[in-house]
C-alpha positions, 0 to 999 in steps of 0.5 A, spaced: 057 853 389 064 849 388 070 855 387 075 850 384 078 854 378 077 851 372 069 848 373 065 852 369 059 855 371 052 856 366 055 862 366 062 863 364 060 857 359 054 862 356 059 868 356 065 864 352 059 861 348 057 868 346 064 869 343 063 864 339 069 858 339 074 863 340 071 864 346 071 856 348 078 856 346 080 862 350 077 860 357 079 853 357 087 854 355 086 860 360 083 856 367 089 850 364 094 854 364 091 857 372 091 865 369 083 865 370 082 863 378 075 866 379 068 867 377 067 874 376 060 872 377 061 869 384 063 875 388 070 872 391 076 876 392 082 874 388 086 869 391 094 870 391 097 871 385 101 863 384 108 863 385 108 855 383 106 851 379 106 844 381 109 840 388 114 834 390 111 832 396 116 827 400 112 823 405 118 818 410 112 814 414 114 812 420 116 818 423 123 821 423 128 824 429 127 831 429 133 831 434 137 828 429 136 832 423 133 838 422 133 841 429 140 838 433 139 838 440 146 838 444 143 839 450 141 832 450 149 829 449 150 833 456 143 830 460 144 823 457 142 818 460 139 824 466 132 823 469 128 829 465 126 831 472 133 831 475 135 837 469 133 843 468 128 842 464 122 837 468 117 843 466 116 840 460 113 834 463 108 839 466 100 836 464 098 843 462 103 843 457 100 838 453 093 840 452 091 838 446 096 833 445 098 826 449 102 825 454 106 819 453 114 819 453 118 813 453 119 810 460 125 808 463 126 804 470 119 808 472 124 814 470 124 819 463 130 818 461 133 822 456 138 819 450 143 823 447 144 824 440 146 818 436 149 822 430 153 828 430 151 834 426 154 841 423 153 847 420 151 847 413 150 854 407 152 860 408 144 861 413 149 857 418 143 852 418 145 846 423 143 839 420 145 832 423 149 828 419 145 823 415 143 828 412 149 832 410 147 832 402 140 835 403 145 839 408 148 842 402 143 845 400 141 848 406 141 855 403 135 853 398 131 850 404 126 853 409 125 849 415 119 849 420 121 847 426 116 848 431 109 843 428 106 839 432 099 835 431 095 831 436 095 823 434 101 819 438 100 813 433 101 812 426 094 815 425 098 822 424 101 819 417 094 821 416 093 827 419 100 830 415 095 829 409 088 832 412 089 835 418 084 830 420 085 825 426 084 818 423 077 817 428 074 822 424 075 818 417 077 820 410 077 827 408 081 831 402 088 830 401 093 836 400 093 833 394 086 832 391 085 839 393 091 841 389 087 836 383 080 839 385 082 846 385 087 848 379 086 842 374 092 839 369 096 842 365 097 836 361 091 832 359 095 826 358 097 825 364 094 825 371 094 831 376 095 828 382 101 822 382 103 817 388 110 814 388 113 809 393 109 804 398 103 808 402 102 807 408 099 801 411 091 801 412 092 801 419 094 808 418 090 811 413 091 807 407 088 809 401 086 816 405 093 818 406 092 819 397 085 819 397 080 825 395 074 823 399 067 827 398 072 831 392 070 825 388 075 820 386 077 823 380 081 828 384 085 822 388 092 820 387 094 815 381 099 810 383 105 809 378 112 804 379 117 807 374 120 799 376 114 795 373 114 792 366 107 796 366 107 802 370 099 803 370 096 797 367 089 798 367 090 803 362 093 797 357 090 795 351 088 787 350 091 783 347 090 784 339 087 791 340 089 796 334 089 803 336 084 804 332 079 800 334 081 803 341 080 810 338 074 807 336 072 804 343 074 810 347 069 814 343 063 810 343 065 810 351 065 816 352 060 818 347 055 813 352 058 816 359 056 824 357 049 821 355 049 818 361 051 824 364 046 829 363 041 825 366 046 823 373 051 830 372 052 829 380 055 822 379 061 822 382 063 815 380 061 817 373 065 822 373 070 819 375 070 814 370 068 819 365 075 823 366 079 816 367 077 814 359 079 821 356 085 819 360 087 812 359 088 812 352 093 818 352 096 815 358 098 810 355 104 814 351 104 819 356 106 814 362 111 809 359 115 815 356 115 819 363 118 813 366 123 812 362 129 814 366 135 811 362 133 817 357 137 821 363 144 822 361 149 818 366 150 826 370 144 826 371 143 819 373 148 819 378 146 825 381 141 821 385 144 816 385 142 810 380 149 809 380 149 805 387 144 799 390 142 804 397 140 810 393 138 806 387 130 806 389 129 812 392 134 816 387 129 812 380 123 816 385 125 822 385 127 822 378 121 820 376 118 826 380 122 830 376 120 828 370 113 827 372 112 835 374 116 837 368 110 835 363 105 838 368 103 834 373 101 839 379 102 834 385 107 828 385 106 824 393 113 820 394 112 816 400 119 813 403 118 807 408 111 805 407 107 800 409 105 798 416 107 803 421 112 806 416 120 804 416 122 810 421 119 807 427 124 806 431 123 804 437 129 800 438 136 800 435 135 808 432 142 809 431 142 803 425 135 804 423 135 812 421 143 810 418 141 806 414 134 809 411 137 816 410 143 813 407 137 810 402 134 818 401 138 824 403 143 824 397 136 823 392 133 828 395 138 833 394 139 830 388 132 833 386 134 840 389 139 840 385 137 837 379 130 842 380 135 848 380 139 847 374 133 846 370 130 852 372 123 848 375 125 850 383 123 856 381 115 853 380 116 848 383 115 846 391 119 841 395 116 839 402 120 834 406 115 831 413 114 826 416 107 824 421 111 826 428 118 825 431 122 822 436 122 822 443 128 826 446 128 820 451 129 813 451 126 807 450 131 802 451 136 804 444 131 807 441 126 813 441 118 814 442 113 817 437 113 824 439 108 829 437 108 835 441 114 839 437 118 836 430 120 839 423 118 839 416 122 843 410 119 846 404 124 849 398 122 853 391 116 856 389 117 862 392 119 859 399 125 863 401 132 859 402 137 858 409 131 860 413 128 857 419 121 858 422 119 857 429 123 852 436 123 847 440 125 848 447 133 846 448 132 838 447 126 838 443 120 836 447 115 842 445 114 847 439 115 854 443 116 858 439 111 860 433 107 853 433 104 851 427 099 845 425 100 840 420 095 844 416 099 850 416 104 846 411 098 846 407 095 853 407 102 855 405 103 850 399 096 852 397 098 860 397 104 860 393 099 855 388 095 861 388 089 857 392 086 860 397 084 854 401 078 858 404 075 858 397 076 850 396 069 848 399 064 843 397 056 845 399 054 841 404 061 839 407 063 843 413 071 844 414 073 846 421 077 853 422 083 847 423 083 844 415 084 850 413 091 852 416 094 859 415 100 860 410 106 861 413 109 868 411 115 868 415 118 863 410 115 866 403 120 870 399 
């Protein structure tokens, strides 16, 4: 049996049908509003008691710096340009060391050598938190963050964007995203729009494509809906033909919907037809719903400058966050904002990294903490959680001016939703080469974002779809409030 909350068992339907409409009404405004999270009648133990409500998943595809963000290296100014084995690290260079990793480091006249830092950093908040320099915005807000600096994952390419998503290498296919398992385990809280929304350029079909926003053999009707705030239609699969009264609309999507639920009883497995059925009672909503949602210049002009519509760098990333905003506002549970998509992803700085992180981090670091501080002041970080990752990060050596992926230590951040603030959750060694202390797998990002939306992610299973003990992570307590 499905243990996603809101499904209704014969069960549970007969007992609120004996309660007559009261009964109905009651259940389904219950399980909406994630009050009602387990069947009695299936013998589970409760799951945790939520702390969140929805998530503002923020995903830079090509793979960030960690050295040169939110895990500073000095070490590296003082061995830059030294063979990893002339310094007194060379241990991390040992083949033991990477089991279950890969073992590949940017080559340097058959040398591994190591690069100095190519942006300053300081001390941000009052936590002390170090943070480098093209990110000193979201370093303002380093007492609302809590920052994991000891992930490591197992692809060395561009198939660990995939990976960040599911915890499964892209060899293995599409699985669920963290998202689509939010959609399939809490369900809407606004029926006008949907559960799951993705913002910005995924990445390229080279490396997950639609799977990194996919839900697999959930079903489609929990994948990610793709909407751009910046088009003239921002989802025009929903708009009506040309000519078409909403009342002839009203008229059509009924009789549709009518004819989907007959076809139903007689195929009541069909994925697809689920799918299609949710999309009808969907669309015509949809079609107020998401218009005035992405309705940005509503904003006031405070508002619009705090994540930075007010300049031609921040302006596109800025109208994205905002847009998440607004969507997690109305009660979208799960918006996916993507940064550098397509292809192997904008941060894939192999060469000039010093040009190449400065520009891209100008175009989001003030944004983003735009949207911190904008999630604050409105009283929604409180319910709301913020992750900020990227698939690996960069090599503490060099590959010519710039650095190679990095899979065996980087870092990620989470604020909000029950995350405590100014705090930091595990180590790389002294230049950031392997996550030493207190390690996690990507997945324990998601088993953490699961736990404080009240999910067990044990509980999220589908008969006949085995999970490896690895897909289901485990929460980080070390970083919740």
């Amino acid at each position: 049996m499905s243990t996603r909350p809101y499904c209704r068992t014969r069960r549970a339907f007969l007992a609120d049908t004996g309660m007559g409409f009261t009964g109905v009404a009651l259940g389904a405004m219950l399980y909406r509003d994630g009050i009602a999270r387990a069947d009695a009648g299936t013998g589970l133990a409760a799951p945790p008691v939520a702390r969140a409500k929805a998530v503002i998943w923020i995903f830079l595809c090509g793979g960030v710096s960690h050295v040169e963000s939110f895990d500073p290296k000095p070490e590296l100014n003082r061995y830059a340009g030294k063979s990893i084995e002339a310094t007194p690290y060379k241990d991390v260079l040992n083949p033991a060391r990477l089991k279950d990793l890969v073992s590949a480091n940017p080559q340097h006249g058959g040398r591994k050598i190591l690069m100095g830092l190519n942006t300053g950093f300081r001390k941000y908040g009052q936590c002390g938190l170090e943070v480098g320099d093209w990110w000193r915005h979201v370093g303002g807000c380093a007492d609302d963050i809590a920052v994991v600096r000891s992930l490591w994952t197992s692809d060395n390419d561009h198939g660990a964007q995939l990976q960040f998503h599911t915890g499964r290498h892209v060899r293995e296919g599409a699985h669920p995203t963290i998202g689509s398992w939010v959609s399939y385990g809490l369900g809407t809280l606004n029926e006008d729009l949907p559960e799951y929304v993705v913002l910005g350029e995924p990445t390229g079909d080279c490396c997950g494509g639609s799977w990194t926003h996919g839900a697999a053999y959930l079903g489609p009707e929990y994948a990610g809906v793709r909407l751009n705030p910046d088009a003239q239609e921002p989802l025009p699969f929903v708009t009506p033909g040309p000519g078409m009264t909403a009342e002839e609309q009203i008229a059509e999507f009924g009789l549709l919907g009518r004819l989907n639920r007959l076809a139903g009883i007689d195929y009541p497995d069909d994925p697809t037809l689920r799918a299609r059925i949710k999309a009808y009672e969907l669309a015509f909503g949809m079609q107020t719903a998401v218009p005035e949602t992405l309705q940005l210049e509503q904003e006031g002009p405070s508002t619009q400058a705090l994540y930075g519509l007010n300049h031609e760098v921040t302006r596109p990333f800025g109208r994205l966050c905002l847009a998440a905003r607004r969507l997690v506002e109305r009660g979208v549970r799960f918006v996916q904002l993507f940064h550098g998509g397509g292809g192997g992803g904008a941060w894939d700085a192999h060469a000039g990294i010093r040009a190449n992180h400065g520009q891209l981090s100008a175009q989001v670091d003030l944004p983003i903490a735009g949207l911190l501080r904008d999630l604050k002041r409105r009283g929604l970080l409180d319910e709301t959680i913020v992750v900020w990752g990227t698939e690996f990060g960069r090599s503490p050596g060099a590959q010519a001016d710039g650095r190679d992926h990095h899979p065996q230590g980087f870092c990620a951040w989470l604020a909000g939703g029950g995350i405590k603030g100014g705090v930091v959750e595990g180590a790389t060694d002294e230049i950031g080469f392997h996550a030493v202390e207190d390690r996690h797998y990507v997945t324990d990002i998601h088993a953490t974002v699961l736990h404080q939306l009240g999910l067990d992610p044990r509980k999220l299973q589908v008969p006949g779809r085995k999970r490896l003990e690895i897909d289901y992570g485990r929460p980080i307590g070390e970083i919740i409030a």
